[in-house]
C-alpha positions as protocol buffer text, in pm:
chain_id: "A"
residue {
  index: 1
  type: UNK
  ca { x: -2275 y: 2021 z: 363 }
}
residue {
  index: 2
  type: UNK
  ca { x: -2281 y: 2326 z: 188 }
}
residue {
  index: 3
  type: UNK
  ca { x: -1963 y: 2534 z: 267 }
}
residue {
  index: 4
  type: UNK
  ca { x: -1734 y: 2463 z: -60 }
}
residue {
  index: 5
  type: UNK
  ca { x: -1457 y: 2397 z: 185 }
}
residue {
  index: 6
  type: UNK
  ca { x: -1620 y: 2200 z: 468 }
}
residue {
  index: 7
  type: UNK
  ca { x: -1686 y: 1951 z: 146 }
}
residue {
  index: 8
  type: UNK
  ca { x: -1351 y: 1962 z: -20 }
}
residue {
  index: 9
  type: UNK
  ca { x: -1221 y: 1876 z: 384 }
}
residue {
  index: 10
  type: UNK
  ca { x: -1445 y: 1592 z: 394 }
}
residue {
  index: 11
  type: UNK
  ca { x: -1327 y: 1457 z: 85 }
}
residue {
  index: 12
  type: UNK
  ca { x: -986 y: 1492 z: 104 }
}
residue {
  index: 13
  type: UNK
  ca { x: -1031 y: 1309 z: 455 }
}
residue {
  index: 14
  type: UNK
  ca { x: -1244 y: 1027 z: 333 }
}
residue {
  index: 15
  type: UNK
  ca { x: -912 y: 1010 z: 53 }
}
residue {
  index: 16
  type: UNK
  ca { x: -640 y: 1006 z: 339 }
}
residue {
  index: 17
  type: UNK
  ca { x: -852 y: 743 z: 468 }
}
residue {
  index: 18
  type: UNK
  ca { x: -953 y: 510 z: 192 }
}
residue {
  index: 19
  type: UNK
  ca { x: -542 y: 525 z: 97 }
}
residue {
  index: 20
  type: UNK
  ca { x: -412 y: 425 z: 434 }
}
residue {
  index: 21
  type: UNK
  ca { x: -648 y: 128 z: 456 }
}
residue {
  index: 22
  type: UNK
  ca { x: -491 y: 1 z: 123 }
}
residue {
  index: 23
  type: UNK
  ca { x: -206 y: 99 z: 250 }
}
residue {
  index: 24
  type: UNK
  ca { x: -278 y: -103 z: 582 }
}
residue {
  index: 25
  type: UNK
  ca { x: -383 y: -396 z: 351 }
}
residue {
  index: 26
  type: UNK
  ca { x: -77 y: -403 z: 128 }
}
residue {
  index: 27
  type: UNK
  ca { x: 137 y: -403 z: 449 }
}
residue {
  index: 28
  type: UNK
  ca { x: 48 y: -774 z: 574 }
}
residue {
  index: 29
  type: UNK
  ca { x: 464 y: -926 z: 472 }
}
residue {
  index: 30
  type: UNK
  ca { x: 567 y: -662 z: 823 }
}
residue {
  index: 31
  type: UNK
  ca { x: 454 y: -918 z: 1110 }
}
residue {
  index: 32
  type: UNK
  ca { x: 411 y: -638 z: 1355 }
}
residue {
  index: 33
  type: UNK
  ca { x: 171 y: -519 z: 1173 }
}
residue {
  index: 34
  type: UNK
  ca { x: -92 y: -813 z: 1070 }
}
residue {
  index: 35
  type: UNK
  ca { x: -352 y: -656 z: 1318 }
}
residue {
  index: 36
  type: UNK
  ca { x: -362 y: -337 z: 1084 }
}
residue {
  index: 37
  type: UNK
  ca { x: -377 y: -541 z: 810 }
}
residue {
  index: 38
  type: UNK
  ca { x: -680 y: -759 z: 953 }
}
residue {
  index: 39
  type: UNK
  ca { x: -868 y: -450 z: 1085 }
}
residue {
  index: 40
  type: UNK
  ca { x: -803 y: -274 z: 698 }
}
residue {
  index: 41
  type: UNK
  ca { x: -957 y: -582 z: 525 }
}
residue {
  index: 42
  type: UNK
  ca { x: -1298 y: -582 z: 750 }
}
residue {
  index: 43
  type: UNK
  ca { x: -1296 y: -198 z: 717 }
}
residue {
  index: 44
  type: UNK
  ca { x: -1307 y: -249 z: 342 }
}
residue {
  index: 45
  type: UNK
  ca { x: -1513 y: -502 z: 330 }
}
residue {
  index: 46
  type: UNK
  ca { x: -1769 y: -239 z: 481 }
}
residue {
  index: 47
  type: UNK
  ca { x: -2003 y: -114 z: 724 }
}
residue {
  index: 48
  type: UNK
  ca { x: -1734 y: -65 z: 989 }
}
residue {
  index: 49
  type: UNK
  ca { x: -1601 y: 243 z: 1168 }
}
residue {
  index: 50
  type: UNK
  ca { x: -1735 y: 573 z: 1241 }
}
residue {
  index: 51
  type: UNK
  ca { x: -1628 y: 664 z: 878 }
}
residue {
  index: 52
  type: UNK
  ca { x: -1728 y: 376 z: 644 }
}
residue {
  index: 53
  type: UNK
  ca { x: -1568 y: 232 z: 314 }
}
residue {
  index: 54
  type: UNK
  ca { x: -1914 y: 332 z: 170 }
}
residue {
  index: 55
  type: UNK
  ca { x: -1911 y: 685 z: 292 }
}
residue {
  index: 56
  type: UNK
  ca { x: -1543 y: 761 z: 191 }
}
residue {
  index: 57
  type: UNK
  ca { x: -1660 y: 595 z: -167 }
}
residue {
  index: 58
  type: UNK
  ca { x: -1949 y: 840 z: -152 }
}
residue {
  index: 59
  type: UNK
  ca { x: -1762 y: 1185 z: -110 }
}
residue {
  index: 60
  type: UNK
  ca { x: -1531 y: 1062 z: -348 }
}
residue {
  index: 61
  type: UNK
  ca { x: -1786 y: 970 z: -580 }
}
residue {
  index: 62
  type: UNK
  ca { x: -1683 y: 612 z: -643 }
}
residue {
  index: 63
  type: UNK
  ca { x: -1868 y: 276 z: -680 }
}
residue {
  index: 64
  type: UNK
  ca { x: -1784 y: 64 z: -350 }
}
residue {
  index: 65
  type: UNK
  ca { x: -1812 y: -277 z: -495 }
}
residue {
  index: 66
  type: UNK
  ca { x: -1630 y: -178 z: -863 }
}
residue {
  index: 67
  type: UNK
  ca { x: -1311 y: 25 z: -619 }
}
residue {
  index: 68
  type: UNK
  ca { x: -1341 y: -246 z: -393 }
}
residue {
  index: 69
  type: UNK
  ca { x: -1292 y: -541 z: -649 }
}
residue {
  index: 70
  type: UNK
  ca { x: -1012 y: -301 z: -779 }
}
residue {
  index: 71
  type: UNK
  ca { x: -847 y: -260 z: -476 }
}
residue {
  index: 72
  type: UNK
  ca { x: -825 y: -689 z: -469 }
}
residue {
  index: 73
  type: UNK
  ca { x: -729 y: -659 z: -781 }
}
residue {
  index: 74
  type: UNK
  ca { x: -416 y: -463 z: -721 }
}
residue {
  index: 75
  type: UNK
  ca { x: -345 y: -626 z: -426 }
}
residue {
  index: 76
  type: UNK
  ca { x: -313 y: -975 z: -575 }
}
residue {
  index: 77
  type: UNK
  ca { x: -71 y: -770 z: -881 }
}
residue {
  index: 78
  type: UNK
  ca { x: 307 y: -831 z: -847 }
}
residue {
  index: 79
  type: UNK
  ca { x: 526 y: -495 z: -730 }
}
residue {
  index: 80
  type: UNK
  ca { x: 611 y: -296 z: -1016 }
}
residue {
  index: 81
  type: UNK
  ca { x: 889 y: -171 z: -1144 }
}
residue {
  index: 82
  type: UNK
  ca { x: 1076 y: 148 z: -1003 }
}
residue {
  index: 83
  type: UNK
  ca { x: 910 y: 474 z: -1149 }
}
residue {
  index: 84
  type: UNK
  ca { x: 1217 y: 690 z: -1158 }
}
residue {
  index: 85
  type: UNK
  ca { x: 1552 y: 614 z: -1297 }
}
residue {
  index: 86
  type: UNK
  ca { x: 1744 y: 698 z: -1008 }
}
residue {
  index: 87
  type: UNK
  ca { x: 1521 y: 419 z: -805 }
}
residue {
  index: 88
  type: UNK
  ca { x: 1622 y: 140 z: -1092 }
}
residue {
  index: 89
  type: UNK
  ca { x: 1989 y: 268 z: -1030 }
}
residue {
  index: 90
  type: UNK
  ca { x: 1979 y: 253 z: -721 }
}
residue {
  index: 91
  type: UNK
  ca { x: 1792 y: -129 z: -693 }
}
residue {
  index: 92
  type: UNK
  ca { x: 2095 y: -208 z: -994 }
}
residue {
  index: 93
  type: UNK
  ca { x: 2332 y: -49 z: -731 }
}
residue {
  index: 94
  type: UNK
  ca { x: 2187 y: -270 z: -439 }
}
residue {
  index: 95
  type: UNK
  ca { x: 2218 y: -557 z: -621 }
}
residue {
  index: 96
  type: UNK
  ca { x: 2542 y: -543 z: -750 }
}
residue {
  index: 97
  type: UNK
  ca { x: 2711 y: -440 z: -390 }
}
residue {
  index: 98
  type: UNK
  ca { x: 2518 y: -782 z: -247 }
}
residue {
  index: 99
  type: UNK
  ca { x: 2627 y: -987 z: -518 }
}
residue {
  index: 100
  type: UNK
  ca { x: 2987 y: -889 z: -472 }
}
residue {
  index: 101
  type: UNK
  ca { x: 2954 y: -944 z: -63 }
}
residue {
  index: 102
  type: UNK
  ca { x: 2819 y: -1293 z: -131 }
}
residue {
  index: 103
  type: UNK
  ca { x: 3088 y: -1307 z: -344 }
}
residue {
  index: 104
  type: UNK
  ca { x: 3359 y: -1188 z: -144 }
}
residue {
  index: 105
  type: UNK
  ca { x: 3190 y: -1431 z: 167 }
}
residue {
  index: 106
  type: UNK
  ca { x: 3196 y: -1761 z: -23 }
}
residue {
  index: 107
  type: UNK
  ca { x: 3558 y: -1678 z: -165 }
}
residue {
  index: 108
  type: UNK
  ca { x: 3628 y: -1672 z: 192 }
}
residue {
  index: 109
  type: UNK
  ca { x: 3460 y: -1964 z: 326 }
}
residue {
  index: 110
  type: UNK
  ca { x: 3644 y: -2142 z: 18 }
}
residue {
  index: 111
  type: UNK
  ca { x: 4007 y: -2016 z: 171 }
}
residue {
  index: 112
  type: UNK
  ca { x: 3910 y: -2124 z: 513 }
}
């Protein structure tokens, strides 16, 4: 490929597709999707596909076995921590309105 923009295509496909498979693989806790999740791992694990883990490694310009071990890597990490301060105040929020309806539940159970 020669065309600068037939290769900056590829590559931005062989991104779009390396992300949703670790997006596939991080989304094994949803039930209904375990078969995405099973058909991510053997995609990563390589040589599957009519676009491979190697050959989206390749246009990006990555080593498959050091992104794939880093990929595991962040998979077995806990979630982090919100990014933004309006998604910590809103988690704070969340957690303060369930606290007060398990609250608000048990003081009724304990009237009953």
């Amino acid at each position: 490929m020669s065309d600068p923009e037939l290769v900056g295509s590829w590559r931005l496909m062989c991104s779009n597709v390396l992300y949703q498979a670790v997006e596939s693989r991080c989304s094994s806790h949803i039930s209904g999707r375990r078969h995405m999740t099973y058909r991510a791992e053997r995609w990563l694990r390589g040589g599957v596909g009519q676009i491979t883990y190697e050959d989206c490694c390749e246009a990006l310009g990555l080593d498959p076995e050091v992104t794939r071990e880093k990929i595991h890597d962040y998979l077995k990490a806990p979630p982090r921590k919100p990014a933004f301060k309006r998604d910590q105040h809103a988690a704070s929020a969340k957690k303060y309105w369930s606290e007060k309806r398990q609250a608000q539940k048990a003081e009724a159970g304990a009237t009953s």
